[in-house]
Each structure stands twice: as structure tokens, then as C-alpha cells.
N, C-alpha and C positions, 0 to 999 in steps of 0.2 A: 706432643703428637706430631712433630716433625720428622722428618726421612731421617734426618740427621739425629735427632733423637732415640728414635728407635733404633737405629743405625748401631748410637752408642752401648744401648739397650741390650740389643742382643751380640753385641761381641761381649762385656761383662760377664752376662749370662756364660756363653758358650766356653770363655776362659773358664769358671768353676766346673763347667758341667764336663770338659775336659781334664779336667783333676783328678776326676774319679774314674779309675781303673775300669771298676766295676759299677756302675751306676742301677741301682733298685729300678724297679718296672714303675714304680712312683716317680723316681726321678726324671724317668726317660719322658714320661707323659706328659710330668708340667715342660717340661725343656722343650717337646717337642710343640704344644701348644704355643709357646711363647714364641717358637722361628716360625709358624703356620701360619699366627698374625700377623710379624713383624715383617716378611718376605714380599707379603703385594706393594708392601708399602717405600720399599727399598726401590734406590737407583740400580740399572743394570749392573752398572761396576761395582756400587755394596755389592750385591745378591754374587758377581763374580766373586768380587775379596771372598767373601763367609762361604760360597761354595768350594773354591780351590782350598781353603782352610779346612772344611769338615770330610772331604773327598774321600781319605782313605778311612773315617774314623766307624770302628766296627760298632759302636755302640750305638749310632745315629739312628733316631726315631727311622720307622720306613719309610713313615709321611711323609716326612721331610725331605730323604732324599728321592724320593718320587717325587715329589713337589721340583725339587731345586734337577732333577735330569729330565724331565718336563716342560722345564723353561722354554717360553718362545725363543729367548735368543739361544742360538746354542755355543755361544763365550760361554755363558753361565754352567751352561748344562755341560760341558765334553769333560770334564776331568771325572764330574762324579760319575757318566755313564762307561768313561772309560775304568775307573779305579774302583766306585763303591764295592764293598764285600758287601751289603746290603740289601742292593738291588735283584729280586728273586729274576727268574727264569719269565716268568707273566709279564712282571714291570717290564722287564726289555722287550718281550714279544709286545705290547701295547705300545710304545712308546715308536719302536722299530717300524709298526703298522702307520702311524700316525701322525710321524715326526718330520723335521727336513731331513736333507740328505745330507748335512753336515752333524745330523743327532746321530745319525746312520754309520758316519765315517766314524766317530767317538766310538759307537759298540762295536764296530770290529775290530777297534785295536785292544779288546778285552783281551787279561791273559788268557780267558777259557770260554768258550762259548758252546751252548746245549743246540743240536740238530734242529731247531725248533727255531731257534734266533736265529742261527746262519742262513734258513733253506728260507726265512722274512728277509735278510739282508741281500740273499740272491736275488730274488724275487721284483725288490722296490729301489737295488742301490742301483747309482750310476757307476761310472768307469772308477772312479777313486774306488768307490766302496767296493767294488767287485776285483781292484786289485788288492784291497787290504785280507781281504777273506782270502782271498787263494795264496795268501804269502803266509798266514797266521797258522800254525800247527796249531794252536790252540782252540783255533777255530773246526769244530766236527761238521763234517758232509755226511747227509744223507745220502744215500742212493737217487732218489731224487732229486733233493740241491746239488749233488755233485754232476748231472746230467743238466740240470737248467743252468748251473753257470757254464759247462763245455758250449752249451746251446747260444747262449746271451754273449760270451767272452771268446769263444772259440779261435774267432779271426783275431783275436787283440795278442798281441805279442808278449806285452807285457802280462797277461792275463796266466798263459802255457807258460813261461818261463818258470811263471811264482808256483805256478802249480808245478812242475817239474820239482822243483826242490821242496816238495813236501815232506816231510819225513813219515808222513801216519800215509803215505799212498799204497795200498793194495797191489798186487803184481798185476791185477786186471786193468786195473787205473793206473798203473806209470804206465804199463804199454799203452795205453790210449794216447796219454797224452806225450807220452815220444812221440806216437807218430805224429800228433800235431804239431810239434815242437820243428819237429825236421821238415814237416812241410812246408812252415811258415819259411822257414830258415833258406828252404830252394827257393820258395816266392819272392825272396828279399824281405818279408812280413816283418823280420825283428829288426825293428830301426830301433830299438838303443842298440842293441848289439850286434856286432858283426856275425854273419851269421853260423861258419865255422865257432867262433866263440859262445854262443847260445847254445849250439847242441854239447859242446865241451860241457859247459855248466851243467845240463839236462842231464848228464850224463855223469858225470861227481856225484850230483844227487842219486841218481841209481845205485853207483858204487855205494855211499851212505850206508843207504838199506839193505845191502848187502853184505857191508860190513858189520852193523850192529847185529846181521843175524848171525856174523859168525864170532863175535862178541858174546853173544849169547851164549854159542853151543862152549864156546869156551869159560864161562864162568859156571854151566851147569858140568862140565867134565872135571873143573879145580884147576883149570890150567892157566887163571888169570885172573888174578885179584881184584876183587870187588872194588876196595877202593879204589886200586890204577885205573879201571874202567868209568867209575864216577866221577872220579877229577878229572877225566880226557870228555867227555864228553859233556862237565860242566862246563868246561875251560871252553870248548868249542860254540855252544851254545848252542846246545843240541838237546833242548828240554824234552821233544817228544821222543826220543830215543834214551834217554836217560829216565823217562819215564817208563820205558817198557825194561829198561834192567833191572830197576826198583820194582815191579811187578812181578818178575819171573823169579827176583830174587825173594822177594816175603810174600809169594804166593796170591798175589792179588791181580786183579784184573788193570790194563794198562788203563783206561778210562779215569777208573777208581785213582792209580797211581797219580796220573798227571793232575787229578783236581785235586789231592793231596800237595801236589808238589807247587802249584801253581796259587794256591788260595792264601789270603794275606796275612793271615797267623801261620806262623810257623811251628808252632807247636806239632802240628800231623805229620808234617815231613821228618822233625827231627824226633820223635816219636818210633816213625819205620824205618830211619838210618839206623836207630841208637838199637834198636833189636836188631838191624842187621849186622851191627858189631863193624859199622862204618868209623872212622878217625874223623879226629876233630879237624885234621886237613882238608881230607876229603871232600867233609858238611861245610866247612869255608869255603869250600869252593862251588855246591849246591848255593848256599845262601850270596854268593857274588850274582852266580845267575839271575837268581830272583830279584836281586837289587836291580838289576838292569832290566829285566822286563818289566818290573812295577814299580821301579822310580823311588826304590826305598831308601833312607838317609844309610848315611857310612855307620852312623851312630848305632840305627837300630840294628844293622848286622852285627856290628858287636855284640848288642846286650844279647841276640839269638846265639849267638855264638858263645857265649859266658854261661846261657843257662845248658846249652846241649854237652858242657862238660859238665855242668852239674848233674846230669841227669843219669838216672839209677837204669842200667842194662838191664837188670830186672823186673823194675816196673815196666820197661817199654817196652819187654815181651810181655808180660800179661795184659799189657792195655791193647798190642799187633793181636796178640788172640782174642780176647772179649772182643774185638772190632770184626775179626773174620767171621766169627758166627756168628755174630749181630746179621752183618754181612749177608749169610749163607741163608739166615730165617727170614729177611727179610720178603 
């Protein structure tokens, strides 16, 4: 009945239960039962070790990891709120309402986060959390949340700059916040940067948008290969724009794309490459991407990598179409 006991208890546990690939809806219950007990009774540091250990693992009871990104401390909590594939859309909205502001800084360095979480993270974060949101493509603005963080962040420098270089900004929202950007810039507002050099930056990022739309028109005329355009823009690390060429190129909505490209299985991105008749260069250089936004081993991009040459160009157009009218009926 000891910390240390149970301690031992549930890493034995979790080593098997981590064995299996695919674990039965039986097996998830007892296992999860077992870390439900075992967790009040843990030191912060166990409850750390066993949480950064199960963090990315897609098969984790939900209890669980709502349990362990819940935690008072949030040592314990930032990895799984930053990485679980588990964690739905509610857990984060509850947790995001409820939490500190260091539970807060964790969910917005999510790769992807729903209008729902971001417009709570506006709303309750401080200065960190509200620069993490305005610098994260991944993170979606409401109409709303994108007007309460202009409102809360407006004067903050760093705040316009992250926003400047957003790649999902609207032509109505880069001009807004150019002008902010250049007003701070005549005020002297951006003390990290000088401030010719802040509107240089504001302004690359323009170009960006600019240029992926003409990336675009050039991949729908034939006059520039898909995959030259996926490797340049993996290589850059340019996920929301690389999202919207995967969208235009298999017909999908960029939304839909980026939670495709950004979600911890790779199976759905290499699924819409492998029907796009992408190279295995190409998706090595998609799946680099991914490594660096979610912290993935060298290891597991291989083994993604090993299976995306295995995979049948024919099954991955019929799995891209069963998915599009799934899609369409929905």
C-alpha cells in the first residue's frame, strides 16, 4: 500500500499495457481502473515520470488522461495537455476554464486547437498564453476571439508581430493588424525589435500569403509540381500553407487538411499524400515537419515512412473518396 509500491505497480502494469498495439475495450478499462487508483496516491514526480511516459499514447483510457492534464501541478499536466491525441475538445474547454495559467500555456502549444478552446484561452490567458495563441497556426480564431485578443493584446508588440506572421490571416485581418504592427513600430512599441525590422517581418509574412496563393494558381494550371511545392513548404515549416495545398489538391477543405496533417497518427496524412501520387521524398519531408511540431522520435518517422512506401495508390484513393462523402453526408 505504499507510494512506492504502487508506484512499482502501475509502471509493470503500463509496460504490458503498452505492448499491445491494439488493446480490447476490456483491457483499456481494467488498465485504466488501475492508474485511477494508483495516481492519488503517487508523488508529484511519479504522477510526472508516468505522465510524460503515457503523453502521446493514443490508446490511453480518457479517464486517465483527463485525470493526469487536470493535475493541480501543472509539471504533471503540460506534456499530456500539450500532446494527448485523447484529450476531446470539452476536456480542454473544462480544464482551460478552470485551470492555472501555466495549464493554459500547455494547451496552446497544441498542434491544433478548435475555436472553442482558443476564444477560452483569449479570454482567461495572461501575456505568455496570449502570445502563444497569436504565434500558433494551429491555433483557429473566431471572429470573436480574433477581436478580443486585438482588444486585450493590441498594445503588446510582441502580441502584432506573432499575429503578423500568421499564415491562416484573412486579407481583412492582415490589414488590421499591419496597421497595428506599423503603428507600434512609429511609437517605438516593439522593444524586441527594431522597429523598421518588425514591419520587414510583418511584411514577409504578407508576402507568404501571397505567395502560397500563387503556389496555388500554379499547381491548379500544371505549371508546378506538387511535390516541389510540398517539400518547399515542408522544409520551411509552413504547416498552415502546406495545408491549404493538400486541400485544393484532394479536394478537401483546409480545416479538414490541417487536422489531417497535424493529428498523431499518420496514417490520414499518408493516406491523402499516397492518392495524391506524392513521393516518398516528398512525405519525408511532411513527416520531418511533424516530428518537430510534436516531438516525434527519429524512429517513429521511419517506421511512417517504411509503411507510406508500402502502401497501395489504390487503396488510398478509395479510402480519399469513402472519406469525401462520408464528409459531404455528414
Amino acid at each position: 500500500m505504499s507510494s512506492d509500491s504502487r508506484r512499482q505497480l502501475l509502471n509493470a502494469v503500463t509496460d504490458l499495457f503498452l505492448l499491445d498495439e491494439a488493446p480490447s475495450d476490456a483491457s483499456q478499462a481494467h488498465y485504466g481502473d488501475i492508474a485511477l487508483r494508483s495516481l492519488p496516491n503517487l508523488e508529484a514526480a511519479d504522477r510526472k515520470d508516468y505522465a510524460d511516459r503515457v503523453a502521446t499514447t493514443p490508446a490511453l483510457p480518457r479517464e486517465v488522461a483527463v485525470s493526469l492534464a487536470s493535475d493541480a501541478d501543472s509539471d504533471v499536466a503540460r506534456l499530456v495537455l500539450k500532446l494527448s491525441p485523447v484529450l476531446t475538445d470539452t476536456d480542454l474547454a473544462a480544464i482551460a476554464v478552470s485551470q492555472s495559467q501555466r495549464h493554459l500555456a500547455a494547451i496552446a502549444e497544441r498542434a491544433r486547437l478548435s475555436e472553442i478552446v482558443t476564444d477560452i484561452l483569449v479570454e482567461r490567458g495572461d501575456r505568455e498564453v496570449l502570445h502563444t495563441v497569436s504565434a500558433n497556426d494551429g491555433a483557429t480564431l473566431s471572429e470573436k476571439g480574433f477581436d478580443r485578443l486585438i482588444e486585450r493584446g493590441g498594445n503588446d508588440s510582441g502580441i502584432g508581430l506573432a499575429l503578423s506572421a500568421r499564415a491562416d490571416l484573412t486579407p481583412a485581418r492582415a490589414e488590421r493588424v499591419m496597421r497595428i504592427v506599423e503603428q507600434l513600430s512609429d511609437e517605438g512599441g516593439l522593444w524586441s525589435k527594431a522597429g523598421s525590422e518588425a514591419v520587414t517581418l510583418a511584411r514577409q509574412a504578407r508576402h507568404q500569403r501571397l505567395e502560397v496563393k500563387l503556389l496555388l494558381a500554379e499547381l491548379a494550371a500544371g505549371t508546378r509540381e506538387l511535390d516541389e511545392i510540398v517539400t518547399m513548404l515542408a522544409e520551411e515549416d509552413r504547416a498552415f500553407h502546406l495545408a491549404q495545398v493538400i486541400a485544393q489538391a484532394a479536394d478537401l477543405g483546409t480545416d479538414q487538411a490541417l487536422r489531417v496533417l497535424m493529428q498523431r497518427d499518420a496514417s490520414g496524412i499518408a493516406v491523402a499524400c499516397r492518392a495524391l501520387g506524392i513521393g516518398s521524398a516528398a512525405f519525408e519531408a511532411v513527416l520531418t515537419l511533424r516530428a518537430r511540431r510534436m516531438l516525434f522520435a527519429k524512429e517513429a518517422t521511419k517506421d511512417d515512412l517504411r509503411n507510406y512506401a508500402a502502401l497501395d495508390p489504390a487503396m488510398a484513393e478509395r479510402t480519399m473518396r469513402f472519406l469525401k462523402v462520408k464528409s459531404r453526408l455528414a
